[in-house]
C-alpha positions in Angstrom: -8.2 -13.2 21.4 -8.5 -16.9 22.7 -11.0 -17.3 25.4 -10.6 -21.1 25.6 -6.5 -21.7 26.4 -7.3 -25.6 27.2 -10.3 -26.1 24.7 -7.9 -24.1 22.0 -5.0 -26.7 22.8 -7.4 -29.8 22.5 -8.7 -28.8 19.4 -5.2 -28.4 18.4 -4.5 -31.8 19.2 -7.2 -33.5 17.3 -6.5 -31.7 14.4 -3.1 -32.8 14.8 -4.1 -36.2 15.8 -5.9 -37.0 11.7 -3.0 -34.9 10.2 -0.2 -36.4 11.7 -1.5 -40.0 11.1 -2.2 -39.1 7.4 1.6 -37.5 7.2 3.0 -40.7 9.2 2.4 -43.2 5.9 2.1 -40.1 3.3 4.6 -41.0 0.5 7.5 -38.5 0.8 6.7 -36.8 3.6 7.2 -39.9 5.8 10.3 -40.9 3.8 13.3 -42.4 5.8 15.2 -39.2 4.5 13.2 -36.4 5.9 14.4 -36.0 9.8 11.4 -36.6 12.3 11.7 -33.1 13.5 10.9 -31.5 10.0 7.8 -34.3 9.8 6.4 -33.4 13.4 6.7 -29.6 12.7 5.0 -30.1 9.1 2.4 -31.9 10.5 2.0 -29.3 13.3 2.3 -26.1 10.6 -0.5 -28.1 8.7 -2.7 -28.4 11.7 -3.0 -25.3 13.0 -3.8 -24.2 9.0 -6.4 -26.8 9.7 -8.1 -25.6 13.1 -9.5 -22.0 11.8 -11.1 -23.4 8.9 -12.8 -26.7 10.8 -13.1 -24.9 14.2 -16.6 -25.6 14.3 -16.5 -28.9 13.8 -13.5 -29.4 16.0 -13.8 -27.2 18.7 -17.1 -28.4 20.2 -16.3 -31.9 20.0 -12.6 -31.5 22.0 -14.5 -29.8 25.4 -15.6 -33.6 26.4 -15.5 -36.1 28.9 -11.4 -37.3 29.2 -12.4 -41.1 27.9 -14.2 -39.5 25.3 -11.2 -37.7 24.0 -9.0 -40.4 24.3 -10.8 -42.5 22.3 -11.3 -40.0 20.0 -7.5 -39.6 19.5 -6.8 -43.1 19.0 -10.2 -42.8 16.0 -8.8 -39.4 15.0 -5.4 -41.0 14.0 -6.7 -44.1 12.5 -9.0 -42.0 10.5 -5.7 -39.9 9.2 -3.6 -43.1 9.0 -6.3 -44.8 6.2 -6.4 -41.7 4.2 -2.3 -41.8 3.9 -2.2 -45.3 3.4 -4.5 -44.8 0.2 -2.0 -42.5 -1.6 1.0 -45.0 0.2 -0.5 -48.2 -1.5 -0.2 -46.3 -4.9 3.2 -45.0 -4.5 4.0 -49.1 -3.7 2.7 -50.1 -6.7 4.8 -48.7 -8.7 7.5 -50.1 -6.9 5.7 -53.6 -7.2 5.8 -52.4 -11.1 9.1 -51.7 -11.1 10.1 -55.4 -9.7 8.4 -57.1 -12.4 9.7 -54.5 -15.2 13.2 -55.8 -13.9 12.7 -59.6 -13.7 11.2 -59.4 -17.0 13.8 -57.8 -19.0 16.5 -59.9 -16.8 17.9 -56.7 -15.1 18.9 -58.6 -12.1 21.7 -56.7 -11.1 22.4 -56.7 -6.9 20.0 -54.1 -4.7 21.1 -51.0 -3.9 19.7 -48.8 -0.9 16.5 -47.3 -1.7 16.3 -43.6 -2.6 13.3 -43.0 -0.1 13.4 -45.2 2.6 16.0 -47.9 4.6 15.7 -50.6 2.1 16.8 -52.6 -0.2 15.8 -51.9 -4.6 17.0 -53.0 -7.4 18.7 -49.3 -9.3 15.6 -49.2 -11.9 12.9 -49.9 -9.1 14.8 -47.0 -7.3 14.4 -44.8 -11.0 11.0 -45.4 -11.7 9.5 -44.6 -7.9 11.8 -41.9 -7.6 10.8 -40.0 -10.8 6.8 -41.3 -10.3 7.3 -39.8 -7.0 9.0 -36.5 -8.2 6.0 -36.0 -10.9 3.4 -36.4 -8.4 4.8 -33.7 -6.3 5.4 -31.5 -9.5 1.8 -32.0 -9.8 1.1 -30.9 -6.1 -0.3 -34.0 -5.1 -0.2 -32.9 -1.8 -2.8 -30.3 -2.3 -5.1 -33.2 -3.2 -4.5 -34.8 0.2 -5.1 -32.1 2.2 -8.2 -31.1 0.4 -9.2 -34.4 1.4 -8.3 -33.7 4.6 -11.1 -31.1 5.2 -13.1 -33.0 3.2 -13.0 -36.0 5.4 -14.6 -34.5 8.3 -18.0 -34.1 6.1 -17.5 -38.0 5.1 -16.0 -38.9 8.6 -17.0 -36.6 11.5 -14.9 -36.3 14.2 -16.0 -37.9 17.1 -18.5 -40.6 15.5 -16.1 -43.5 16.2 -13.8 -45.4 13.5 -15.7 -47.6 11.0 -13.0 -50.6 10.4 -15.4 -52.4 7.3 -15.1 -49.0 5.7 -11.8 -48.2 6.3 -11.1 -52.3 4.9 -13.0 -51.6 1.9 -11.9 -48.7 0.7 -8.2 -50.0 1.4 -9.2 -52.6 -0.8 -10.8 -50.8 -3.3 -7.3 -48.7 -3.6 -5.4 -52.0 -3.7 -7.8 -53.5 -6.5 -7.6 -50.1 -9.0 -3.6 -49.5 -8.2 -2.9 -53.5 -8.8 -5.1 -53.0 -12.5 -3.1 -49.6 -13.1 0.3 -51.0 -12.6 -0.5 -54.3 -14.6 -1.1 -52.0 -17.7 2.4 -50.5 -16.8 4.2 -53.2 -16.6 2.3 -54.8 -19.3 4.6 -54.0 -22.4 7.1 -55.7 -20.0 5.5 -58.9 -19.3 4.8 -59.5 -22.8 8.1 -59.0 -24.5 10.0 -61.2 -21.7 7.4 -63.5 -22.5 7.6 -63.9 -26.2 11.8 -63.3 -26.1 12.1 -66.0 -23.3 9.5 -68.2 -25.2 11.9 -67.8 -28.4 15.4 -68.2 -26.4 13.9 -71.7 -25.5 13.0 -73.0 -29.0 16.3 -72.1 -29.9 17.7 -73.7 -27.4 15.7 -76.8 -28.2 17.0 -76.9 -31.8 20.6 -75.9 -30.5 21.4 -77.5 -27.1 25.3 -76.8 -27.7 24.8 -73.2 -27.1 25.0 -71.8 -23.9 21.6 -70.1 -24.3 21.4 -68.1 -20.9 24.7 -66.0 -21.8 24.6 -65.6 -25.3 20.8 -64.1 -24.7 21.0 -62.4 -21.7 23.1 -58.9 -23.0 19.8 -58.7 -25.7 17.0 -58.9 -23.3 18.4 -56.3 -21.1 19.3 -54.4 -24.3 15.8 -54.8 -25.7 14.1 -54.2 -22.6 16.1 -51.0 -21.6 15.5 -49.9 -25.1 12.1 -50.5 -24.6 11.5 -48.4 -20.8 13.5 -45.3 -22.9 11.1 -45.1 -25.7 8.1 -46.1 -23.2 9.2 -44.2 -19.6 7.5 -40.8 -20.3 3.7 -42.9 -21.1 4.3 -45.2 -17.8 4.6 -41.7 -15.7 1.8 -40.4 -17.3 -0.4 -42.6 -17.4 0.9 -43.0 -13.4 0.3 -39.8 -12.7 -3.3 -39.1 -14.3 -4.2 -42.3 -12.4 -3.8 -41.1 -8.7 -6.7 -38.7 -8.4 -9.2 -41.1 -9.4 -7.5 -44.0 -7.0 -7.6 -41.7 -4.2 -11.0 -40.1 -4.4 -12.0 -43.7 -5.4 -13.8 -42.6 -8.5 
């Protein structure tokens, strides 16, 4: 039996205040796709799984002052907001990996909307993050986030203000490992639309009368798409085994 109506609602609240900032920017669940009411009642489901187990960290810090609580809302969410950003700036990476895949092997074909949210992406940008997407979730990455969840209130208490240089850093951090990850991706790339582009041009030096750009473009998409088929299933993987370690910044 509840004893503590109000106190049982507040806590509610500033559970829901770190979970719902951390499933505002969490890839998928905040994707253009998913209605707002399905979001808001996730985030609410999630939250009141949350309260029982952290009730006596949260409980005892919602039965303040009213400026006390307010401010601890506006930390609460920021809190929830940098730990979905950490697992948003990876899912982006791969679509930065995906724009450089397609410049390299000339696939330059017009955008298309995006599969996840109201934008513009080239089709194989849209492949790869929807399929990198897909195998995180086959992988319940979303276990992993709300383990960190719970986790975070031993690392970040509730109540004991927002630290902005950490939050930086560790945003950082994330952006640093996920830009080195997604280099060694689109590495294979890089390197053969370097050396093919590299060889297109000395031919063209010693054969100016050929229109260079059309007879060569059909092989470097070939070569390239060639390339992503026999490659695709080691860039997931090696996607995939790479966003534990980015988001517990290990």
């Amino acid at each position: 039996m509840i004893t503590d109506p109000q106190g049982t609602v507040l806590a509610l609240f500033a559970a829901f205040c770190r979970v719902g900032g951390c499933f505002m920017l969490l890839p998928g669940f905040s994707s253009a796709r998913i209605s707002i009411q399905i979001r808001l009642f996730l985030a609410i489901a999630i939250s009141m799984g949350v309260l029982p187990i952290m009730w006596d960290v949260i409980y005892p810090r919602s039965t303040g002052d009213l400026d006390g609580y307010l401010s601890m809302i506006a930390f609460e969410t920021l809190t929830g907001a940098v730990i979905g950003l950490i697992a948003r700036y990876y899912v982006l990476g791969l679509q930065f990996a995906g724009t450089v895949l397609t410049m390299m092997m000339g696939f330059n074909a017009p955008p298309t909307p995006d599969v996840l949210e109201d934008t513009q992406e080239n089709q194989l940008t849209n492949l790869l993050s929807f399929a990198g997407l897909l195998v995180l979730f086959m992988l319940d990455f979303h276990h992993v986030v709300m383990r960190a969840l719970i986790e975070s209130y031993n690392v970040m208490p509730i109540g004991a203000g927002f630290n902005p240089q950490s939050a930086l850093i560790t945003l950082t951090d994330t952006l640093s490992q996920t830009f080195m990850i997604m280099l060694r991706l689109a590495s294979p790339f890089i390197l053969y639309g370097l050396v093919f582009n590299v060889s297109v041009g000395l031919i063209n030096k010693l054969a100016p009368q050929i229109p260079i750009y059309f007879v060569s473009l059909p092989f470097i998409i070939t070569g390239g798409l060639l390339l992503l088929y026999f490659g695709i299933s080691s860039l997931l993987e090696i996607f995939a085994s790479g966003f534990i370690p980015v988001f517990r910044g290990e």
